[in-house]
ZAMARGU-4260 file (C-alpha; in steps of 0.2 Angstrom, whole numbers, plus 5000, padded with zeros to 4 digits):
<rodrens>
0) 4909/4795/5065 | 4919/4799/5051 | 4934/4811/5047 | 4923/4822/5037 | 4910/4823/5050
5) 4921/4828/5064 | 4930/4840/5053 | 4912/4846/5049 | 4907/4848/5066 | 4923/4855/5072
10) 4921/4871/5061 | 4903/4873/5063 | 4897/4889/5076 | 4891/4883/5092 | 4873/4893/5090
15) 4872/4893/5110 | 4890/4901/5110 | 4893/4916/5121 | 4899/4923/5105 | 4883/4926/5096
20) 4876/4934/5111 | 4887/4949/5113 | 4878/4964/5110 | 4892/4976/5100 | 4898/4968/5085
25) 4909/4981/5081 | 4907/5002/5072 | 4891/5003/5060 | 4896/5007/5041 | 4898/5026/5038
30) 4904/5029/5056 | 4920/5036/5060 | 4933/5027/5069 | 4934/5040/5086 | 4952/5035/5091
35) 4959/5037/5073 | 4949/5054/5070 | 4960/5064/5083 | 4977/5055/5074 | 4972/5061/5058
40) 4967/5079/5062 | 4984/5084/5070 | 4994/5071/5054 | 4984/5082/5044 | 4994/5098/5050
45) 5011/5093/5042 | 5004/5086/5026 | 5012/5101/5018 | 5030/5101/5025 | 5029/5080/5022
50) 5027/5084/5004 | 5039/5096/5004 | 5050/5086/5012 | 5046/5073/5000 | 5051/5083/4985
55) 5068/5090/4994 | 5070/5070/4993 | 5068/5068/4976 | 5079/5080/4970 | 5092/5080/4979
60) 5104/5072/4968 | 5115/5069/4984 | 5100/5055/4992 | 5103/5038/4984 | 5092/5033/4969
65) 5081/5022/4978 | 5077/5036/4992 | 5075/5049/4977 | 5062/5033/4968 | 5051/5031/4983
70) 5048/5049/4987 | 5043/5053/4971 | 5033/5038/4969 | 5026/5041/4988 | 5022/5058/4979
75) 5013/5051/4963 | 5004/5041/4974 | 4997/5055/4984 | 4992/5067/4974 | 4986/5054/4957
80) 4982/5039/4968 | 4990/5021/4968 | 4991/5015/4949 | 4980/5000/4947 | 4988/4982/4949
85) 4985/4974/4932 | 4991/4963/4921 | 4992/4959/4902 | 4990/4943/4893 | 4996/4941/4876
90) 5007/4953/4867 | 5024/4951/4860 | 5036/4940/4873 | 5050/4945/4864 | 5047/4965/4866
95) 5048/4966/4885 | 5061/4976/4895 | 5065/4970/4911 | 5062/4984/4925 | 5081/4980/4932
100) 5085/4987/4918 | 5077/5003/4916 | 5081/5008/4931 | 5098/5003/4929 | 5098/5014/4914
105) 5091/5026/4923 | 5105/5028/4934 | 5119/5024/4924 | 5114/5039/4913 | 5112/5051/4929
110) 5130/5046/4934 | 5136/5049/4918 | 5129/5068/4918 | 5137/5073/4935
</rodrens>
């Protein structure tokens, strides 16, 4: 016997495995998850008070700039949902701003107004 074959029959499923005989193979599309449902009911109480929290986060200019980021971005993600992850070919290699420096901007400039 080869290499390949025994590779070949070492990832192949054993039809007369236990496996294939169980009866529940897990929740139906479309029905909820019973154990999350109660978890999600009583998170849902405090949504309010975590986005206000959130917002105290964000601007509080005492909270260090990378608190004050990821509560707003938290916040944007919420309420707008999560941007979508793209990326663009071509343009102009030249005209690009690394993110480091924005932000580094950014917070160069909010010090500089205190």
């Amino acid at each position: 016997m080869s290499r390949k074959d025994t590779e070949r029959k070492r990832t192949q499923k054993n039809p007369n495995s236990l496996a294939n005989l169980r009866m529940g193979r897990g929740r139906p599309k479309g029905v909820p998850n019973k154990v999350t449902l109660a978890l999600k009911a009583y998170a849902g109480q405090y949504t309010t008070e975590a986005v206000d929290a959130l917002v105290t986060i964000g601007r509080s200019v005492e909270m260090p700039p990378q608190a004050r980021v990821a509560a707003w971005r938290e916040i944007l993600d919420r309420g707008n949902g999560k941007p979508p992850q793209s990326m663009s070919v071509g343009g102009d290699p030249d005209n690009r701003t690394p993110v480091r420096q924005i932000i580094h901007q950014y917070v160069t400039d909010e010090r500089g107004q205190k």
